[in-house]
C-alpha positions as CSV (number, residue, x, y, z in Angstrom):
1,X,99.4,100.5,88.7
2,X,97.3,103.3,89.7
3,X,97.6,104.6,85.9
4,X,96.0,101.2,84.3
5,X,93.1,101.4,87.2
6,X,92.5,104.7,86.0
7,X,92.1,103.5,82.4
8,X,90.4,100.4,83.1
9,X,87.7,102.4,85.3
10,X,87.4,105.2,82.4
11,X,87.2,102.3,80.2
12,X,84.2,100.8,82.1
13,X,82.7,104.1,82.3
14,X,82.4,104.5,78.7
15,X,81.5,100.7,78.1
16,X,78.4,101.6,80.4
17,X,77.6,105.3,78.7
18,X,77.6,103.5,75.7
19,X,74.8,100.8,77.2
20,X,73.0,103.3,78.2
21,X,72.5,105.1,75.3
22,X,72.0,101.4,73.1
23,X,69.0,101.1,75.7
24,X,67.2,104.3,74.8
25,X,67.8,104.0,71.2
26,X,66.2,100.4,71.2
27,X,63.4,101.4,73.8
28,X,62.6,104.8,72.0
29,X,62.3,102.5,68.6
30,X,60.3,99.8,70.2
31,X,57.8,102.2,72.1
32,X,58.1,104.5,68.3
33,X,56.7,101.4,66.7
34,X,53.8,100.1,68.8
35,X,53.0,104.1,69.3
36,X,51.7,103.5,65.4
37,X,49.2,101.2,66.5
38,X,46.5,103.8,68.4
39,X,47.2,106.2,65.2
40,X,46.3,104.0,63.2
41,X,43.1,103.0,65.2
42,X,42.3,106.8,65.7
43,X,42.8,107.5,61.9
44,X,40.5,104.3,60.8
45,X,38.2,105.5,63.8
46,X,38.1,109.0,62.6
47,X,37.5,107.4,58.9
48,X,34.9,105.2,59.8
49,X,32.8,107.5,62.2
50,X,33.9,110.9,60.5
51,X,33.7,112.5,63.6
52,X,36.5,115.1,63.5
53,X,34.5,116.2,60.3
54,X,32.8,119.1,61.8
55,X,36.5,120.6,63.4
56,X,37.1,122.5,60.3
57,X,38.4,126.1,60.3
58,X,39.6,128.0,63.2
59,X,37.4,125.9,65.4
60,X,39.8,122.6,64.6
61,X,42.8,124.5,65.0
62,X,41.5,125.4,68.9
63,X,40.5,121.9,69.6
64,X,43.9,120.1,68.2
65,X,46.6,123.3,69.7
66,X,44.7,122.9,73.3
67,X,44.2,119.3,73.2
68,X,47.8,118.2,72.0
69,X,49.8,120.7,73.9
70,X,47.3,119.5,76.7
71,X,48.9,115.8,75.8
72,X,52.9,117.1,75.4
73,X,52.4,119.1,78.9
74,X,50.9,115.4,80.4
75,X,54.2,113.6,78.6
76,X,56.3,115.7,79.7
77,X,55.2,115.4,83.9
78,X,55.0,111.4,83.5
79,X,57.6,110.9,81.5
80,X,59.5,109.4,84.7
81,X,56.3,107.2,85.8
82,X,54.4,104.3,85.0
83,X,51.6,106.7,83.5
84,X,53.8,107.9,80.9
85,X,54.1,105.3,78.3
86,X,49.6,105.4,78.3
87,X,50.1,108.9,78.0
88,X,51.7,109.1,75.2
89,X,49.8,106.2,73.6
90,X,46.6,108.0,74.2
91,X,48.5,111.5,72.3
92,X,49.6,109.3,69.7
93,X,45.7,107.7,69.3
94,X,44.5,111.4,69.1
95,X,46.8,112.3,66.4
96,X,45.6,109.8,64.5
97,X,41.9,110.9,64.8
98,X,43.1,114.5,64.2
99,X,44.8,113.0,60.3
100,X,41.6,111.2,59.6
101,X,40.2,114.3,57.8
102,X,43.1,114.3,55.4
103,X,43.2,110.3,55.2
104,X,39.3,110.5,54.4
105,X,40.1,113.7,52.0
106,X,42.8,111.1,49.9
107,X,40.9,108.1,50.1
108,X,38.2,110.0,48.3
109,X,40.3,109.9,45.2
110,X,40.2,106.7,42.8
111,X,43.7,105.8,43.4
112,X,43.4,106.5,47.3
113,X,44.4,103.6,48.9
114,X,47.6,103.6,47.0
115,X,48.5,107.0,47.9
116,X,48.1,106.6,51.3
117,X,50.4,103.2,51.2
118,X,52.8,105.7,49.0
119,X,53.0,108.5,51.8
120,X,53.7,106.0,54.7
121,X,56.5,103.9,52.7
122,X,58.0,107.6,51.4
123,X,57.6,108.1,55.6
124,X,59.3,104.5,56.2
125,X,61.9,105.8,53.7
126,X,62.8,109.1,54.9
127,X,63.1,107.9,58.8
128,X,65.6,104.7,57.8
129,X,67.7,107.4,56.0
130,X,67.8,110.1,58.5
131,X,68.8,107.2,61.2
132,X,71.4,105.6,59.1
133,X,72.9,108.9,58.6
134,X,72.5,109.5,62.5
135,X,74.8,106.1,63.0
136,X,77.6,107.1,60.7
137,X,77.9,111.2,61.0
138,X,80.4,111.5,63.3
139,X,80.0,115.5,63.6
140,X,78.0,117.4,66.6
141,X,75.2,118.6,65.1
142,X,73.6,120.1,68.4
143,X,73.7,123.6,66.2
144,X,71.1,122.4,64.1
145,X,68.6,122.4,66.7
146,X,67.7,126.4,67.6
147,X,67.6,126.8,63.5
148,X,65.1,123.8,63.3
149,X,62.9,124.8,66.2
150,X,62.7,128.5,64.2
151,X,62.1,126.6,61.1
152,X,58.9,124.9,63.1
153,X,57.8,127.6,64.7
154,X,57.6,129.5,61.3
155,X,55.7,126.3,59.6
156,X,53.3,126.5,62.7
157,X,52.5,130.4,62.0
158,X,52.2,129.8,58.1
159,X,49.8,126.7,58.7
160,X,47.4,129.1,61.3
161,X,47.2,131.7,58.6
162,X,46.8,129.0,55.6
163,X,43.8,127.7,58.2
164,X,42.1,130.8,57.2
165,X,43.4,131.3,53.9
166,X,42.9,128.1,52.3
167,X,45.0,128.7,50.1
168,X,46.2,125.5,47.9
169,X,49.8,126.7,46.7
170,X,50.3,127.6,50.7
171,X,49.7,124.5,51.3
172,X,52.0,122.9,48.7
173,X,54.9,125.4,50.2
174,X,54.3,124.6,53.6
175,X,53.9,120.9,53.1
176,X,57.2,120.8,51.0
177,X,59.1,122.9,54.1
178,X,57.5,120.9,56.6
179,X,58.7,117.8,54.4
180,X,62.4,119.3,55.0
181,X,62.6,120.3,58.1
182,X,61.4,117.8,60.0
183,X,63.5,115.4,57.9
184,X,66.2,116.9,59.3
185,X,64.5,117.1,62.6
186,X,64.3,113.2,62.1
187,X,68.3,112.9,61.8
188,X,69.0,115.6,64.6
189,X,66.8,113.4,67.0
190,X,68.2,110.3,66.3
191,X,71.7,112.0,66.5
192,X,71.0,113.3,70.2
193,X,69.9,110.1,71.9
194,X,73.3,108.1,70.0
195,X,75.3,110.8,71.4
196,X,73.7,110.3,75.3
197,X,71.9,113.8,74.8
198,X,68.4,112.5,75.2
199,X,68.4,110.2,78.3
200,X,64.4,109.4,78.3
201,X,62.7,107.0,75.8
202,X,59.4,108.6,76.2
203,X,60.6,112.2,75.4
204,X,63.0,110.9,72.5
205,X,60.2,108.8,71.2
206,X,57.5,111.6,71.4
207,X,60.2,114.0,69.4
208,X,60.8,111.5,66.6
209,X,56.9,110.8,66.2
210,X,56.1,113.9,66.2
211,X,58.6,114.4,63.3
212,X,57.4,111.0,61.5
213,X,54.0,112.0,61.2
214,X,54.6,115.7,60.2
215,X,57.0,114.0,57.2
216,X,53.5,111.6,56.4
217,X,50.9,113.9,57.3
218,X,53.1,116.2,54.5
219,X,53.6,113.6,51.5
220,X,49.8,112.4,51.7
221,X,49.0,116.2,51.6
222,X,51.2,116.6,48.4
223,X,50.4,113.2,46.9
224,X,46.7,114.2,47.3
225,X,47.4,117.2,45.5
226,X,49.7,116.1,42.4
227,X,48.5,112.6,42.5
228,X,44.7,112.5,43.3
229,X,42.5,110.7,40.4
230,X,38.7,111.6,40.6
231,X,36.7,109.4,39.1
């Protein structure tokens, strides 16, 4: 008797982990999705208005470190509130204004519009891989995260010095590492909140969009470069 109450209550106890981690994976998709919508009103803002024109240089570089680890600090103390999902919406709507440079740099070519369209369904792509890998690996894959978070860190320092550089093949490397890694970034992500080790839609949503539009930011970069047609 006391052995099948045991079960049964184990039983229950995974039924609910297993609820639980169902909920964060649908909320962090849902709150991933309409996140899109202020990006993409910053980027057409940004576009339109060309106001982040002028944050070239080591002066841009200030303005977006300060102002988005300003945002991820915010995010991360309201992540348990009310405040938290405006929050992030107001990060993800100054991202976008921050990739209008390189939007309005690609839509300067001929064949713009279509590159742009190319890099987000590449994007679209890439992230519907990485998840359906996520829901059939059954390996932990918790390792992968110190070597990705090196792999970032390393990006970030390359793309400071390229900053003053301006160098176009550093750019090619770095948006072709970047491409990798936070691909893979995209599947351990994913992999972490199926396996109950991200608990908090906001935080796993702000990881995965943060890996989404590094991937986009990226291919446009690329397919500007390879695939740009100047009238």
């Amino acid at each position: 008797m006391d052995n099948r109450i045991t079960t049964l209550d184990l039983d229950q106890g995974y039924m609910a982990s297993d609820v639980q981690r169902n909920k964060v994976l649908r909320n962090t998709y849902w709150l991933l999705a309409l996140s899109l919508v202020p990006t993409v009103l910053g980027a057409w803002i940004g576009v339109a208005t060309g106001i982040t024109q002028s944050l070239t240089g080591g002066l841009g570089l200030i303005v977006f470190l300060a102002v988005a680890f300003g945002f991820i600090y915010a995010i991360e103390k309201t992540k348990n509130s009310a405040a938290g999902v405006p929050v992030l919406l107001g990060f993800t709507f100054f991202m976008g204004l921050m990739m209008s440079r390189l939007i309005a740099s690609v839509l300067g070519f001929r064949n713009g519009p279509e590159l742009v369209m190319t890099a987000f369904g590449g994007t679209a792509g890439v992230f519907f891989v990485m998840a359906s890998l996520a829901s059939v690996i059954k390996r932990d894959l918790s390792g992968m995260g110190k070597w990705l978070m090196v792999g970032a860190v390393v990006l970030m320092v390359g793309g400071i010095i390229n900053v003053f550089v301006g160098s176009s093949a550093g750019m090619m490397a770095l948006s072709m590492a970047a491409i990798g890694i936070f691909s893979a970034f995209m599947l351990y992500d994913i992999k972490r909140i199926i396996d109950g080790g991200e608990t908090n839609y906001i935080t796993a949503t702000l990881a995965l969009y943060l890996d989404v539009v590094n991937v986009f930011q990226s291919l446009l970069a690329l397919l500007g470069i390879f695939g740009g047609e100047r009238d």
